[in-house]
C-alpha positions in Angstrom: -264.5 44.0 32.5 -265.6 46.4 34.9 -265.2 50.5 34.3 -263.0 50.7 37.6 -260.9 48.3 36.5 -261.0 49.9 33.2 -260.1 53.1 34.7 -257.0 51.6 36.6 -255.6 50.6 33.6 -255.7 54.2 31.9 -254.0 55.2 34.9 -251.7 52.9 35.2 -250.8 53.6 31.2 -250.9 57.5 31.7 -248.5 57.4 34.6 -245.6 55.7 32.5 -246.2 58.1 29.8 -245.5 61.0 31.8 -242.6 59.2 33.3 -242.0 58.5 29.8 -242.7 62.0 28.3 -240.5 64.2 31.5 -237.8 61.3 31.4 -237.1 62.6 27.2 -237.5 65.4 28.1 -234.5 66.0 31.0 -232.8 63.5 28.3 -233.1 66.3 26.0 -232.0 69.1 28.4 -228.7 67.3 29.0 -227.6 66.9 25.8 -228.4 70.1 24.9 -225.8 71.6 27.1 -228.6 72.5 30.1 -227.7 70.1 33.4 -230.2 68.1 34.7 -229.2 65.5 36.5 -232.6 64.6 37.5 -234.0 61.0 36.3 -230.5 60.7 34.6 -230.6 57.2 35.6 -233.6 56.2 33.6 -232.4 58.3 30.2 -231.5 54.9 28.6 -235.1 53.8 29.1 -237.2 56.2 27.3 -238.0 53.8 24.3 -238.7 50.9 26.7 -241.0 52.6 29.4 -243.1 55.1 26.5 -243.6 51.7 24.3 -244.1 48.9 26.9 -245.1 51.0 29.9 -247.6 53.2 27.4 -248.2 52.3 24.2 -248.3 48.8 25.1 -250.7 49.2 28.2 -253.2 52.1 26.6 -254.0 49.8 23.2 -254.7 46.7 25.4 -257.0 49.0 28.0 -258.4 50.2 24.8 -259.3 46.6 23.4 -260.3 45.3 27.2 -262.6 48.8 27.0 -264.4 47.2 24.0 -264.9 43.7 25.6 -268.1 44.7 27.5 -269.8 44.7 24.6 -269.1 41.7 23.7 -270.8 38.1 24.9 -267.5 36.1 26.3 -266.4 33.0 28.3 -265.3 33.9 31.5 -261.8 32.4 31.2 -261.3 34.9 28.0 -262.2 37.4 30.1 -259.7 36.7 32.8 -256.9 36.3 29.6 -257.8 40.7 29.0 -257.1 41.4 32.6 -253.6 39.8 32.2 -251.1 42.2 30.1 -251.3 46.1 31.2 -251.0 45.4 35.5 -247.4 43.2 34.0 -245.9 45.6 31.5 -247.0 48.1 34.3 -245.0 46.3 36.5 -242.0 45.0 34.4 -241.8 49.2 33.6 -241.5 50.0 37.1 -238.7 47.0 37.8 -236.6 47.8 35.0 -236.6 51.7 36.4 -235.7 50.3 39.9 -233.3 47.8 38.0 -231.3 51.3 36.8 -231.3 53.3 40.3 -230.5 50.6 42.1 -228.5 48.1 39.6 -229.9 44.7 40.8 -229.5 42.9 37.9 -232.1 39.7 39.3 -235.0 42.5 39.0 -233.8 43.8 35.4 -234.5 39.5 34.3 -238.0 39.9 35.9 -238.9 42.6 34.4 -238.3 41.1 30.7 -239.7 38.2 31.6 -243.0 39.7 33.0 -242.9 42.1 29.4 -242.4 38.8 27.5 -245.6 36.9 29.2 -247.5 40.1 29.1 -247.0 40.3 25.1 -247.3 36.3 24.5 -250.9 37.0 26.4 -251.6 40.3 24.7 -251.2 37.8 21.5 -253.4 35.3 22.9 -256.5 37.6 23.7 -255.9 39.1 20.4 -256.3 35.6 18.8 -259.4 34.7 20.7 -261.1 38.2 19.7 -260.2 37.1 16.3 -262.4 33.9 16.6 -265.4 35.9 17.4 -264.7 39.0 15.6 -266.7 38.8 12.0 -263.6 41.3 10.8 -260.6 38.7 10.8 -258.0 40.9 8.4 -257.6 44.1 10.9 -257.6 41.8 13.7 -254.6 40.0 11.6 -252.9 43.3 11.8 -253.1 43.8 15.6 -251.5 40.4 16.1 -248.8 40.6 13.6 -247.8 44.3 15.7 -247.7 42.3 18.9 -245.1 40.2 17.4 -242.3 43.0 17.0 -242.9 44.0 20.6 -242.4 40.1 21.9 -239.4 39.7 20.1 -237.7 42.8 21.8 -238.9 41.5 25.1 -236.5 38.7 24.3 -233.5 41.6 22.8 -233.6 43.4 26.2 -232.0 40.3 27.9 -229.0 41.5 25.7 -229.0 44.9 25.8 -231.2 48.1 25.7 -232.0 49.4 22.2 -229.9 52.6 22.6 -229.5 54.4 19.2 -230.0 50.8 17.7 -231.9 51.1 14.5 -233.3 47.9 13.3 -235.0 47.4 17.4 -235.9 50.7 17.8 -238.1 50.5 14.4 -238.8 47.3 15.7 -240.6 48.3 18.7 -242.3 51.1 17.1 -243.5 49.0 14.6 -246.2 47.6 17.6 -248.3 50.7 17.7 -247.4 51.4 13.9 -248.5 48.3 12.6 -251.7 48.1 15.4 -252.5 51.6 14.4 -253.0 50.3 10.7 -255.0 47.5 11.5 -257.5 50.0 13.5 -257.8 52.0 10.4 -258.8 48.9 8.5 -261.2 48.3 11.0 -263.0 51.7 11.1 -263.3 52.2 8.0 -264.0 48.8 6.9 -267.8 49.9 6.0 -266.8 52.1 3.4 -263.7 50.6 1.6 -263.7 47.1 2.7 -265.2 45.8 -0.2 -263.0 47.8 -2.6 -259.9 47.9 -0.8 -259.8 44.3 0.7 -257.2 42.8 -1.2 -255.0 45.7 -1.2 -254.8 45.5 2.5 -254.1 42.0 2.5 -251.4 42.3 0.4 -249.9 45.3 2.9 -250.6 43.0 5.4 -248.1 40.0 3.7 -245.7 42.8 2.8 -245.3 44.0 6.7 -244.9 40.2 7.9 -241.6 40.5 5.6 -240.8 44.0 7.0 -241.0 42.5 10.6 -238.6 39.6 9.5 -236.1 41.6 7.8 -235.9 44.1 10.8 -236.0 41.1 13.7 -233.1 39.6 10.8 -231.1 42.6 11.4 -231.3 43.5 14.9 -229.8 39.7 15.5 -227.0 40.8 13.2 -226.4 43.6 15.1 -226.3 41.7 18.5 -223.7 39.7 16.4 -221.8 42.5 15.2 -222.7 42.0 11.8 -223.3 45.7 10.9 -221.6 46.3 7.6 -223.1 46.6 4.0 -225.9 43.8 4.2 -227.5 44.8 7.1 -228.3 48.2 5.9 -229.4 46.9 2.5 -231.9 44.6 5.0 -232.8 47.7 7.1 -233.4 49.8 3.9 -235.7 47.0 1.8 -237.7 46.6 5.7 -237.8 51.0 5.5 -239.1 51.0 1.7 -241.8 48.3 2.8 -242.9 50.6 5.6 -242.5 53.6 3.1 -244.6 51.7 0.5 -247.1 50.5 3.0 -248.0 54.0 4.2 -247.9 55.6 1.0 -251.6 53.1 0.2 -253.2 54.2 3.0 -252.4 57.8 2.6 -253.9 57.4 -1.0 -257.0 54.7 0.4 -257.7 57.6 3.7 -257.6 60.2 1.4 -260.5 59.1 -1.2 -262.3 58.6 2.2 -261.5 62.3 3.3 -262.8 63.7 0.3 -265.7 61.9 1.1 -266.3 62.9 4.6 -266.1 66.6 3.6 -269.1 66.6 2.3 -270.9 65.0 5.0 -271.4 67.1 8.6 -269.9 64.0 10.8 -268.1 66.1 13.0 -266.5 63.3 14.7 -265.6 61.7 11.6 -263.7 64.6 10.1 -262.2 65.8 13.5 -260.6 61.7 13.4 -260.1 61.9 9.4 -257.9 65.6 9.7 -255.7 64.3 12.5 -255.5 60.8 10.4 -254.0 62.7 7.4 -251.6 64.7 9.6 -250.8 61.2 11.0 -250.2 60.1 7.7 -247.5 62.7 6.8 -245.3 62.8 9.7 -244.8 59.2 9.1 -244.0 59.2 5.3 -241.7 62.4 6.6 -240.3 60.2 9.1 -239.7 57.0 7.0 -237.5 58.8 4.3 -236.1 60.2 6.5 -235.0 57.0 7.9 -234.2 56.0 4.5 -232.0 59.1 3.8 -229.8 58.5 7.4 -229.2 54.6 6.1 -228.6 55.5 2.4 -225.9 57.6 3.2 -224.4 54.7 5.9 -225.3 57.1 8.6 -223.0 59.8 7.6 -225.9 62.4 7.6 -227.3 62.0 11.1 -231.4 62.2 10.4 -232.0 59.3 13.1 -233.5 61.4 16.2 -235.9 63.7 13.2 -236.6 60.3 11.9 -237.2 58.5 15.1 -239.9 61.1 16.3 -241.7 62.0 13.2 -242.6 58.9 13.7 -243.1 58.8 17.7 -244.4 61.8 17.8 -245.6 62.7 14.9 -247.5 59.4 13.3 -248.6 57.8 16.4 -248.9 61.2 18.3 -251.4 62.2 15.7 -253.4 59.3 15.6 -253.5 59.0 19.7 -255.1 62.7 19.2 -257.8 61.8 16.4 -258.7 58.5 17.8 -258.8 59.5 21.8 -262.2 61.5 21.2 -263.8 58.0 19.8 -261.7 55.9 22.3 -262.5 57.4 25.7 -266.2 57.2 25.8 -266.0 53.9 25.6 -262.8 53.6 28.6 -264.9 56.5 30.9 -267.9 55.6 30.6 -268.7 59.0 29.4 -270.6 60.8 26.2 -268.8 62.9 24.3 -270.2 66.3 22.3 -268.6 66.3 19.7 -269.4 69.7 18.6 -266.8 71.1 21.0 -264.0 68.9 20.2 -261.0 71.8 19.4 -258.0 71.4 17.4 -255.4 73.5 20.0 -253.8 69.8 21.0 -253.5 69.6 17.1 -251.6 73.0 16.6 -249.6 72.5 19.6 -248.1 69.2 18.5 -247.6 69.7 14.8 -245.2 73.0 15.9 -243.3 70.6 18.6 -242.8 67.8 15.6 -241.5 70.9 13.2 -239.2 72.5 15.9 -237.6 69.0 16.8 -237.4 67.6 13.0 -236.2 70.9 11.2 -233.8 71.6 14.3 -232.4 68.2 14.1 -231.8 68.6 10.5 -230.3 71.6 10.4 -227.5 70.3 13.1 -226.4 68.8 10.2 -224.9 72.1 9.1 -225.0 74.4 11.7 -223.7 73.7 15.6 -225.6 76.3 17.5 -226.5 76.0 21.3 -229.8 77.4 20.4 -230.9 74.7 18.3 -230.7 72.3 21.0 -232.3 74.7 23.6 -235.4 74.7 21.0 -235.1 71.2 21.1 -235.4 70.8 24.8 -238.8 73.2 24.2 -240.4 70.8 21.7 -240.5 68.3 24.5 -242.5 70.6 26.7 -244.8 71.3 23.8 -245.6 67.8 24.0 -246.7 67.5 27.5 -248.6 71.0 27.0 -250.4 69.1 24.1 -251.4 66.0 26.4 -252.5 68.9 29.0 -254.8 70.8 26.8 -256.1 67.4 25.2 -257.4 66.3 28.5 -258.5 69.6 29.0 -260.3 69.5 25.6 -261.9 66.1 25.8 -263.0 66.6 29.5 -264.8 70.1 28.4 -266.6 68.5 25.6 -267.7 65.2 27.8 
């Protein structure tokens, strides 16, 4: 793998998440009483471009980024080049499929997601076979899993405010994320932590059932009492699951204080942030389907996790990721944490605003809202801006 090929990829991946990022953020504008029309075509979409079009696209360019380093057949090599230019492509069909409505191109483009996935699973596998680390590889296939299965849900429907797909899908770059924090910090709490994270590891597998259990239910119509007591065992599995590596990271932060690995603690600080918006988001996930959905937590829920969880760790782990994607050293010593700041106040504005709607109906909640959403692409801005001043 090649670094201009490398670099197409990161491009590719970057230009669905600003799609991605401006489309929620119109989405937000409109139904917060300020009319833009603009991109209202594609609003439906956000969860399907951000997830397959970027989150799907940027770990796989991250893993191909890796493969140089690695002594591989040829024909495994060809297998990495396979997944990001389809999802790139099955993104851009299903957008056409909405502004144009031809529904042959909306069947390509979940097609082309499902092969890209079943290959993304595939390369995984075959790192695994070399890889001396097997259990966070484990994890990376089992998140690959969730985001194949809603490649097969979108010939159906979209998953519009649908709970048990759209924790589904996020449970790709969730999951993923976890095995990549077994894996780098396998050298220090491997040995003590191993069989804890195997058991995490079994415990997800039935989180992943129970969730792909419900969202067939709900294609069904089978959305009464059982199907939330399935949703909420799957949540307090997450819930649980997060709660061990908070506690495992944690032991390791306390370590890393006392050391002067500024990388290390720049990755650790953002980890722990990570960390918290996800608990945060998962009960309050729990809380919207204990009370049957009568106290409306779903969008605070939905991105304390989005933005929050995997925001955070996209911040700490971009400073170790993109030397090796661009080719490029990085100082470490002038990493800043202004991405950090910016993103933590968009997460509080859109989780306490959306909480408080609860009580209160007030126009200016929602305009505050629609702000949060240009906080994150400021963030992504001055990230760039951060990481290409200390390379």
């Amino acid at each position: 793998m090649n670094f201009s090929r490398t670099l197409l990829f990161l491009i590719l991946s970057m230009s669905m998440f600003l799609l991605g990022i401006v489309d929620g953020v119109f989405r937000l504008m409109n139904t917060s009483g300020i009319n833009v029309n603009f991109l209202s075509q594609i609003y439906l979409l956000h969860p399907v471009i951000l997830v397959f079009g970027f989150f799907a696209s940027i770990i796989v360019t991250e893993r191909v980024a890796g493969m140089k380093l690695l002594n591989t057949s040829s024909h495994f090599k060809s297998l990495v080049n396979i997944p990001v230019p389809l999802y790139w492509i099955g993104s851009l069909l299903i957008i056409l499929n909405s502004l144009f409505n031809y529904g042959l191109i909306y069947q390509l483009s979940i097609f082309l997601f499902f092969i890209a996935s079943l290959s993304f699973i595939l390369f995984l596998y075959y790192l695994r076979k070399i890889s001396h680390m097997k259990l966070p590889i484990d994890y990376m296939i089992l998140s690959a899993f969730p985001l194949t299965i809603e490649a097969i849900l979108l010939y159906y429907s979209l998953p519009v405010a649908n709970i048990p797909r759209i924790l589904l899908i996020l449970s790709f770059p969730i999951i993923f994320i976890l095995g990549e924090r077994v894996e780098l910090t396998s050298f220090t709490t491997a040995l003590k932590y191993d069989k804890l994270y195997k058991y995490i590891f079994y415990f997800l597998i039935i989180s992943i059932a129970l969730l792909t259990i419900s969202a067939i239910f709900q294609l069904k119509y089978l959305d009464g009492n059982l199907n939330l007591l399935i949703i909420f065992i799957s949540l307090l599995i997450l819930t649980i699951s997060f709660l061990i590596f908070y506690y495992i990271e944690s032991s390791l932060f306390r370590q890393l204080r006392k050391t002067n690995l500024i990388l290390n603690l720049y990755t650790s600080k953002h980890t722990m942030q990570s960390y918290f918006w996800g608990i945060v988001g998962l009960f309050l996930m729990i809380i919207y389907v204990g009370s049957k959905y009568s106290f409306d937590l779903y969008d605070a829920s939905i991105h304390a996790l989005a933005i929050g969880y995997i925001g955070y760790m996209f911040l700490g782990h971009g400073p170790v990721i993109f030397p090796t994607i661009a080719n490029r050293k990085l100082d470490a010593s002038k990493l800043r944490l202004y991405p950090s700041i910016i993103l933590n106040i968009a997460v509080l504005i859109r989780v306490i605003c959306d909480i408080i709607r609860n009580f209160i109906y007030n126009p200016i909640l929602g305009y505050l809202i629609s702000f949060s959403g240009f906080l994150v692409l400021l963030t992504v801005v001055v990230f760039l801006a951060v990481i290409l001043s200390a390379s």
